[in-house]
N, C-alpha and C positions, 0 to 999 in steps of 0.2 A: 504493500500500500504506500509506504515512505517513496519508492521508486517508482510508482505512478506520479504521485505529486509533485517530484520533482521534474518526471517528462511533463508533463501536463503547464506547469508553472514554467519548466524553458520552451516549451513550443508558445506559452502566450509571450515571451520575452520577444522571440523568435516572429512573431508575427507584429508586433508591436516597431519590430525593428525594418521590417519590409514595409509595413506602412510609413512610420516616418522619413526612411530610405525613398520610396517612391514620391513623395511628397516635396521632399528637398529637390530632387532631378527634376520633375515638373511643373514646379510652383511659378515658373519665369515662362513654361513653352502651352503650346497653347495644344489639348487635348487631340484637335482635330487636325490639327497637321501632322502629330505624330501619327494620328489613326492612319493618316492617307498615307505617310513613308512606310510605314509596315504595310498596306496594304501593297506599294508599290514592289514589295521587295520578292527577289526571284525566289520562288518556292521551293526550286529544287536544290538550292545551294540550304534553304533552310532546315530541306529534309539531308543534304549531306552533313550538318551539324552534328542532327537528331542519330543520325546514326552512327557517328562517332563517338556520342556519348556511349551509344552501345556497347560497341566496340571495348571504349573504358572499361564497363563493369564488366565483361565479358572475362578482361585478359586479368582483372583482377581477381574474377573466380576460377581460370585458367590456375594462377599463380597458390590461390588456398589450397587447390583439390592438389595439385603438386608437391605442398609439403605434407597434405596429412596421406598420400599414397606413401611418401619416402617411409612415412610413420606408424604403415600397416592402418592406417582406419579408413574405412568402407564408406564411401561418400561418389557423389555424382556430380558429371557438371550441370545439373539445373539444380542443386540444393546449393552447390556451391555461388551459386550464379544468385539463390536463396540469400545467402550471407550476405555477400557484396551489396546486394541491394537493403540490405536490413543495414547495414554499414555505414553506407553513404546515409540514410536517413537518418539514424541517430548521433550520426558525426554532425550532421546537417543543423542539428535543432540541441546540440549540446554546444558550452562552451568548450573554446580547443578543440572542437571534434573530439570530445572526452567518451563520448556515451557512445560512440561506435562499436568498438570493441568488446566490452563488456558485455555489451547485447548479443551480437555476435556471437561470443564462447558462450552466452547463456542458451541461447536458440541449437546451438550445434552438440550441449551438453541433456538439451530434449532428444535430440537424434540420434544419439548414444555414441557419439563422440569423446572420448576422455579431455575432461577440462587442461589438463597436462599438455599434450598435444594440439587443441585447437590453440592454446594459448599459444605456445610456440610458433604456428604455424604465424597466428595473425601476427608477434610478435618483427616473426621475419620477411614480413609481407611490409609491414609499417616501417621497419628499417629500411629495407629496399627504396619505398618511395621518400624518405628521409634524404637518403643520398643522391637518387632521380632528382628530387628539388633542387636541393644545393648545387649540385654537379650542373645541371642543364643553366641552371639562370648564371653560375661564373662564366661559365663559356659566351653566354648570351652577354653578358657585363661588356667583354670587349666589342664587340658591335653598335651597343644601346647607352653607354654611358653617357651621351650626347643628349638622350631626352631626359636624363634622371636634372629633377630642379634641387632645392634643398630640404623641401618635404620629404618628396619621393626619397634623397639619401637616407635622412634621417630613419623614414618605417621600414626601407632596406636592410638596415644596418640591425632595427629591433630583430624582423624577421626572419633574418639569416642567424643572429645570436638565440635566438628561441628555438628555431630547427635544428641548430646546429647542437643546441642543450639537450633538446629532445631525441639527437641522433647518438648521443654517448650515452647516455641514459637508457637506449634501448637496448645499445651493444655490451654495457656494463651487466644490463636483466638477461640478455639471454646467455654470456656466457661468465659472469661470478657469480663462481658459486655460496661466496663469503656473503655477500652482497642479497643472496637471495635465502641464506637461512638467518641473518636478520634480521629479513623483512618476514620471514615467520615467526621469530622469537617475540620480535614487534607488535607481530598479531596475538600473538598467546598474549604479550603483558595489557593489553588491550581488553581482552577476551575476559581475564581477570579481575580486572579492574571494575569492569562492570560487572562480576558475577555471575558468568554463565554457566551454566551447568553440564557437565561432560567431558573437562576442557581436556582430559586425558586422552579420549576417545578423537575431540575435535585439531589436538597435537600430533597423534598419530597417524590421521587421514590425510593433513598437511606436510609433514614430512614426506609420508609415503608418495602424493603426488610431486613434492619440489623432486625425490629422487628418481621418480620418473621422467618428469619437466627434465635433470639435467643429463638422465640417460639419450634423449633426445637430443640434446643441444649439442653433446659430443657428437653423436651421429652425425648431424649436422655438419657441426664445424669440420670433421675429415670427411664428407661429400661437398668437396669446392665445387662442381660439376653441377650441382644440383642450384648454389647461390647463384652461380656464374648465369643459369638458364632466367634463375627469378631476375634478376637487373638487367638483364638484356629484353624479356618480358615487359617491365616495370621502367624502360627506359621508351619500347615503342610505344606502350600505355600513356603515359607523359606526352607523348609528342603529338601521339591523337588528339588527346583531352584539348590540348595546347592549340590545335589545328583549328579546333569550332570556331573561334576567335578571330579565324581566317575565313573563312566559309560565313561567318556573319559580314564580316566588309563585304566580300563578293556578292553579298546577299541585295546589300544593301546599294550598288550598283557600283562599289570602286574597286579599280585594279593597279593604281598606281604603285601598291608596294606588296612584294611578293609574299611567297607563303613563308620560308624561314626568314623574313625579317618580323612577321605578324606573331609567327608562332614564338623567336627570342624573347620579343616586347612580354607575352602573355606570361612567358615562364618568368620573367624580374616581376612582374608583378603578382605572381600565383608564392613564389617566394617572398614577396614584402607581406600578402595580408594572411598567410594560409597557418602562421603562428600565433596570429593575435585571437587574446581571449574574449571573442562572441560569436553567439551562433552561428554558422555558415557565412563568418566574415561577412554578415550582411552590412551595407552599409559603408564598411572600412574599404572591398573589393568597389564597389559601385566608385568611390571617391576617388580613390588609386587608378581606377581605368579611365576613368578622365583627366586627369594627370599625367599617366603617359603615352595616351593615343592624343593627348592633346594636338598635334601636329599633322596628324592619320585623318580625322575625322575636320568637317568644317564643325564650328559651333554651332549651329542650328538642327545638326544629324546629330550628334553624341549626347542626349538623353535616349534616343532612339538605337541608338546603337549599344550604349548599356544594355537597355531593356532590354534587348533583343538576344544579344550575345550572352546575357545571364540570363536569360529565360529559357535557353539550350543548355547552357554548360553547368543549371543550378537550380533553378524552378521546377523546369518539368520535370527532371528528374528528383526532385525532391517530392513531388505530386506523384510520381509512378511509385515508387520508393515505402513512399507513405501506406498508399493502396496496399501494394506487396508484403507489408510488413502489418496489417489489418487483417490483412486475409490468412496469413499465414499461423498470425495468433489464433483468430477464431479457428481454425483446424485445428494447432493443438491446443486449444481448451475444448475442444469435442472428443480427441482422445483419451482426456482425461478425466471427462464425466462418461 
């Protein structure tokens, strides 16, 4: 119940935050001109977005079902494809993208999935793209540093330092092991402190999965083969996701600048707002893309082109997402009655 109310209370933050977001982009433009440039805009480059999005979750649930096969558990690619889409949503409507995962291993631990193993999996799925982030937007630095102003440096700078905290911190959880019977010592003095009852039984269950969790993690680390496939995965994944952002200009009817200068631009700004703590960087993302498409777009198109571009790479699928993840609950709470 605690855990409904807190999704419940971030999805009203979460929606409180795309209304004032839409409110600020079109408080100056006037309703019906933006109507008629979306109307104008070519369809099919719309639907090439739309399906890149796909694509995204696609190679995301590609990348789960790969480490929990290394890891012997029995899973598909549409359950997997399941996750991803539960993922993206509750990353979508938590802060950090906090509530992603969690859900995730909780959904995948109904499917009889060992919490040890989804863990890890997601673990090394979240690293990957950690490194996709950082890695694709330095590269992209030497290109684009021409349109970064002194905002842009500054969220740059936060959100490379937050990914970058976030990317040792994930390498430190999957492979210390000092580091991860801590964080169970941690929990037991937790555990006690409140007074809960069992704590023997609830010590025992804990250790026995962290010793599981790091029989995995070895396995792991000496299958470089298997890393090597998820970041070459997780890097064409990125560059997808990254491309929408192109296929909206073209949508919108311009070709003056090409796809890796569109797609560079997108990844410096995917690593400025994609650390910052609120919901689906609502709002933070909308600001930042007017900032450095500043030069791309005329002024008159770029509320339009926001809209448009985040309503591919972040709306809809936060709407399909949602669905999927409604539907999937009510099935299992029918198994369970």
């Amino acid at each position: 119940m605690r855990d409904n109310k807190k999704i419940i209370l971030n999805s009203i933050i979460f929606i409180l935050l795309i209304i004032l977001t839409f409110y600020i982009l079109l408080k100056d433009q006037s309703p019906m001109d933006i109507v008629e440039i979306i109307k104008s805009a070519k369809i099919g480059y719309v639907f090439i977005g739309a399906f890149c999005m796909l694509i995204y979750i696609s190679l995301e649930a590609v990348n789960i079902g790969r480490t929990l096969k290394k890891l012997n558990e029995k899973s598909n690619f549409l359950k997997n494809f399941k996750y991803a889409l539960i993922g993206f949503f509750f990353s979508a409507v938590t802060p950090a993208a906090s509530g992603g995962q969690p859900m995730q291993i909780y959904y995948m631990h109904k499917d009889g999935i060992s919490v040890s193993n989804s863990t890890l999996a997601l673990l090394l799925n979240l690293t990957s793209m950690q490194i996709c982030t950082l890695g694709i937007a330095f590269v992209s630095l030497f290109f684009n540093y021409q349109n970064l102003n002194g905002l842009l440096i500054a969220l740059l700078v936060i959100g490379v330092t937050l990914n970058a905290s976030a990317l040792a911190l994930l390498i430190i959880g999957i492979f210390s092991k000092k580091l991860s019977k801590w964080l169970v010592n941690f929990a037991i003095k937790i555990l006690t402190f409140f007074k809960f009852k069992n704590l023997d039984k609830k010590k025992e269950k804990l250790e026995a999965e962290l010793q599981k969790y790091h029989e995995g993690a070895v396995y792991i680390k000496n299958n470089k083969l298997l890393i090597v496939k998820i970041l070459i995965t997780t890097i064409i994944q990125f560059l997808i996701y990254y491309s929408v952002t192109y296929w909206t200009y073209r949508a919108l009817g311009f070709s003056e600048y090409g796809l890796f200068k569109i797609i560079s631009m997108q990844s410096i700004l995917f690593a400025t707002v994609s650390g910052i703590p609120s919901p689906g960087s609502v709002g933070v993302t909308e600001g930042a893309f007017t900032e450095i498409f500043r030069n791309v777009y005329p002024s008159e198109v770029m509320s339009t082109a926001v809209l448009l571009s985040r309503g591919i790479n972040f709306y809809l699928f936060v709407l399909i997402s949602g669905i999927a993840t409604i539907i999937n609950h009510a099935r299992s709470s029918k198994k369970i009655n």
